[in-house]
Biotite code that builds the C-alpha atoms (Angstrom):
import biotite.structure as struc

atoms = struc.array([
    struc.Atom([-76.003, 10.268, -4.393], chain_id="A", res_id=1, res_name="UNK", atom_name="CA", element="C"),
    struc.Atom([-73.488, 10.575, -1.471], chain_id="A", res_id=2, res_name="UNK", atom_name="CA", element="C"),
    struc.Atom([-71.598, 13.600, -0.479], chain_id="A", res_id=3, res_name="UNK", atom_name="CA", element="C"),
    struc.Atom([-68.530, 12.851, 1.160], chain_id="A", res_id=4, res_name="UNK", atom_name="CA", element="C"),
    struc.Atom([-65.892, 15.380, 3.149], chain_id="A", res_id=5, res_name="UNK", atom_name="CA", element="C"),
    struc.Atom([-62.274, 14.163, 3.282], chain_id="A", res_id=6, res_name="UNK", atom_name="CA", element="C"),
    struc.Atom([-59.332, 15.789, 4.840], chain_id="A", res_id=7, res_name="UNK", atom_name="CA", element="C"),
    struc.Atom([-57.179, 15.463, 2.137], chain_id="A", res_id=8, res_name="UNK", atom_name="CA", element="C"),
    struc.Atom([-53.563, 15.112, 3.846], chain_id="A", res_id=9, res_name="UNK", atom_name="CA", element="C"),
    struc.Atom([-54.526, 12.184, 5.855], chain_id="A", res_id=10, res_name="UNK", atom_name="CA", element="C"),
    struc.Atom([-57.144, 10.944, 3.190], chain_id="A", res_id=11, res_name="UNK", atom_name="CA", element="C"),
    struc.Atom([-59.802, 10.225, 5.885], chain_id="A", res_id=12, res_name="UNK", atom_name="CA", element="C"),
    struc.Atom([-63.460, 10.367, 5.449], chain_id="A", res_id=13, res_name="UNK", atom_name="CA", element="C"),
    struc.Atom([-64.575, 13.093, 7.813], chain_id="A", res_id=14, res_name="UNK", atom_name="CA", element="C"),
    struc.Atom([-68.178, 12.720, 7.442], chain_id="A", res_id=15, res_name="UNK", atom_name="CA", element="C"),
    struc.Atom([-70.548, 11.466, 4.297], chain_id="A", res_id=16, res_name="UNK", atom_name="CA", element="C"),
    struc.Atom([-74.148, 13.333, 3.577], chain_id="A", res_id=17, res_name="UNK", atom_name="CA", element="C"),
    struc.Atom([-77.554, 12.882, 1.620], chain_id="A", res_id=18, res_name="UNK", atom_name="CA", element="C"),
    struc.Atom([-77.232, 15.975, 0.196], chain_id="A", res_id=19, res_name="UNK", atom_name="CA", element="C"),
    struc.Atom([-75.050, 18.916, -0.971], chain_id="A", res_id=20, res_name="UNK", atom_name="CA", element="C"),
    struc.Atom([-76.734, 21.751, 1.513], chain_id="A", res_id=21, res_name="UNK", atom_name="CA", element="C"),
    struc.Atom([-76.305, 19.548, 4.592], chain_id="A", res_id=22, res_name="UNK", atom_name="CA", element="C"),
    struc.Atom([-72.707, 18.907, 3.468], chain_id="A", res_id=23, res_name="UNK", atom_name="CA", element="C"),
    struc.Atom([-71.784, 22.715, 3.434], chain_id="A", res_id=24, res_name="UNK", atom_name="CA", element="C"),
    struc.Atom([-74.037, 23.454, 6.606], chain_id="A", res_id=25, res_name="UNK", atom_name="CA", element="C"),
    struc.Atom([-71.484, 21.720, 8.088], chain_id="A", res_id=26, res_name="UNK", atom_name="CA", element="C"),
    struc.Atom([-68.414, 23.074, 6.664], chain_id="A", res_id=27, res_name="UNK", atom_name="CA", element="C"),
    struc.Atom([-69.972, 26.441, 7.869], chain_id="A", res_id=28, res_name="UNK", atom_name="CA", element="C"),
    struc.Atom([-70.419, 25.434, 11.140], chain_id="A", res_id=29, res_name="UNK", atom_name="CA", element="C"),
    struc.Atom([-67.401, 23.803, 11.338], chain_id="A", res_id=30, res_name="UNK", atom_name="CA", element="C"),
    struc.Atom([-65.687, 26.894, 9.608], chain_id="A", res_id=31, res_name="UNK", atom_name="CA", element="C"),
    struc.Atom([-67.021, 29.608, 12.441], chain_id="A", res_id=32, res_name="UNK", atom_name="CA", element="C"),
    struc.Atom([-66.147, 26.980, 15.545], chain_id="A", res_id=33, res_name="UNK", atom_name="CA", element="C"),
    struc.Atom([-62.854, 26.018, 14.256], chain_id="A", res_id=34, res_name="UNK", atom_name="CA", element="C"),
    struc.Atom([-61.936, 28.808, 11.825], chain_id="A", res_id=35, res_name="UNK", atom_name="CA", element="C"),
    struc.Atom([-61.598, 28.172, 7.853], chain_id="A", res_id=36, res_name="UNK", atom_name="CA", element="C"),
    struc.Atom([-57.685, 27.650, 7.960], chain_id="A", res_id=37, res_name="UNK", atom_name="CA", element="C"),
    struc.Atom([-58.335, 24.816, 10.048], chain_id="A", res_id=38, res_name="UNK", atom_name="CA", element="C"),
    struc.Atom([-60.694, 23.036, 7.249], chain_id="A", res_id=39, res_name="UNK", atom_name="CA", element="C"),
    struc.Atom([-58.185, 24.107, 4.592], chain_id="A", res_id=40, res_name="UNK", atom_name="CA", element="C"),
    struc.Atom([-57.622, 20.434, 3.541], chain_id="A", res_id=41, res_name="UNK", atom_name="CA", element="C"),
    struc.Atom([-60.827, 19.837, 3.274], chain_id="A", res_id=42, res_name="UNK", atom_name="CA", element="C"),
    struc.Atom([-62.296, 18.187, -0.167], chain_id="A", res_id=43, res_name="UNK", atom_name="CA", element="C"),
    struc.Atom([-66.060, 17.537, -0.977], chain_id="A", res_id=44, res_name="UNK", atom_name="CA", element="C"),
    struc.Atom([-66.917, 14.513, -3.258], chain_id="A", res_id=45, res_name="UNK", atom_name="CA", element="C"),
    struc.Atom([-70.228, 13.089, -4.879], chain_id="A", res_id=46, res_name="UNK", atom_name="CA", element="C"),
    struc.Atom([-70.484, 9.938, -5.392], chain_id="A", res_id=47, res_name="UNK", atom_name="CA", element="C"),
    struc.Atom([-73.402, 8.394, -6.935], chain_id="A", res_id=48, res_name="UNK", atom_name="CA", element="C"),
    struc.Atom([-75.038, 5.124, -7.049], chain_id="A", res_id=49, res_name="UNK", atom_name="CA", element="C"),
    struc.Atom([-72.643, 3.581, -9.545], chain_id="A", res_id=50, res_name="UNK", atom_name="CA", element="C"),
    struc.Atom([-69.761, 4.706, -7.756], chain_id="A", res_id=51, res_name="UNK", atom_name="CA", element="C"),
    struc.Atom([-68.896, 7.538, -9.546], chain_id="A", res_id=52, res_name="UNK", atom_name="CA", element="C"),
    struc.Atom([-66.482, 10.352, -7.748], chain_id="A", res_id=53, res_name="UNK", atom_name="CA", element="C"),
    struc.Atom([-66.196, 13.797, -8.368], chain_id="A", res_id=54, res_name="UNK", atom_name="CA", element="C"),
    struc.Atom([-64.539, 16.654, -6.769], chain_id="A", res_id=55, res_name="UNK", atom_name="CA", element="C"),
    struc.Atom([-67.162, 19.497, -5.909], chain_id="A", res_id=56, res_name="UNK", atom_name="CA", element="C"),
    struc.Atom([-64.574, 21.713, -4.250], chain_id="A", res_id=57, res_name="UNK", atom_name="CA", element="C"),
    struc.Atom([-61.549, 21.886, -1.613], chain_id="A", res_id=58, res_name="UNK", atom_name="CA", element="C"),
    struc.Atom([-60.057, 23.982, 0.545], chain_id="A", res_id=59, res_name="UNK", atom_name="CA", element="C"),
    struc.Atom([-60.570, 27.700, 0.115], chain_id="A", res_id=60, res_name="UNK", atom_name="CA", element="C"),
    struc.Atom([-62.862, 27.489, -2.059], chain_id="A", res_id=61, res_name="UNK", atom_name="CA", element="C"),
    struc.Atom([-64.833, 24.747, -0.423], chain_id="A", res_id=62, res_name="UNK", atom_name="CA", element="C"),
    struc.Atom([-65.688, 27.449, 2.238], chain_id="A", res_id=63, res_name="UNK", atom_name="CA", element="C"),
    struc.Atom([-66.334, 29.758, -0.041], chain_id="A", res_id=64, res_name="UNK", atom_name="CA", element="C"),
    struc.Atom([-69.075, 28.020, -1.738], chain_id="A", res_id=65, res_name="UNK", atom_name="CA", element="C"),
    struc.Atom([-70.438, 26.427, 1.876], chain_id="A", res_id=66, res_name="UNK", atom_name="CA", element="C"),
    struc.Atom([-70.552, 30.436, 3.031], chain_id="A", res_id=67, res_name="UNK", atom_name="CA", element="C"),
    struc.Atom([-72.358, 31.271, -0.383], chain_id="A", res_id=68, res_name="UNK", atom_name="CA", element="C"),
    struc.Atom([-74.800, 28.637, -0.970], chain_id="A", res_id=69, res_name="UNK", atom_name="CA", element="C"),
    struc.Atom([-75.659, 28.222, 2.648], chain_id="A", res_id=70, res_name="UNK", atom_name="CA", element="C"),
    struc.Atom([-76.118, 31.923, 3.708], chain_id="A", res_id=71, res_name="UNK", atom_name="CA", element="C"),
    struc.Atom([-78.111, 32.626, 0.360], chain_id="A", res_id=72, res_name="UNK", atom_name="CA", element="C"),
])
């Protein structure tokens, strides 16, 4: 499984992950240097071996989740 961040206006990969936690310890750090409204347009994706997508969570809520799951 591969964990993929996209910046959803410009549809480019940002950065692709082994694993959910490392994806949103990213976000996170990437929310408290930048600021969350500049990761607004942010998406997280799985995708697994057989090349199936799906949509974890995006923007506000993408941060959200990164804050919870990350500072739990």
């Amino acid at each position: 499984m591969t964990y993929n961040l996209w910046e959803t206006d410009s549809r480019n990969l940002i950065r692709s992950f082994q694993s959910e936690p490392e994806a949103l310890a990213f976000v996170v750090d990437e929310a408290a240097e930048r600021g969350a409204n500049a990761i607004e347009s942010w998406a997280l994706m799985s995708q697994d071996d057989n090349g199936h997508v799906e949509g974890i969570a995006a923007g506000g809520e993408l941060v959200a989740r990164a804050r919870r799951l990350v500072t739990a």
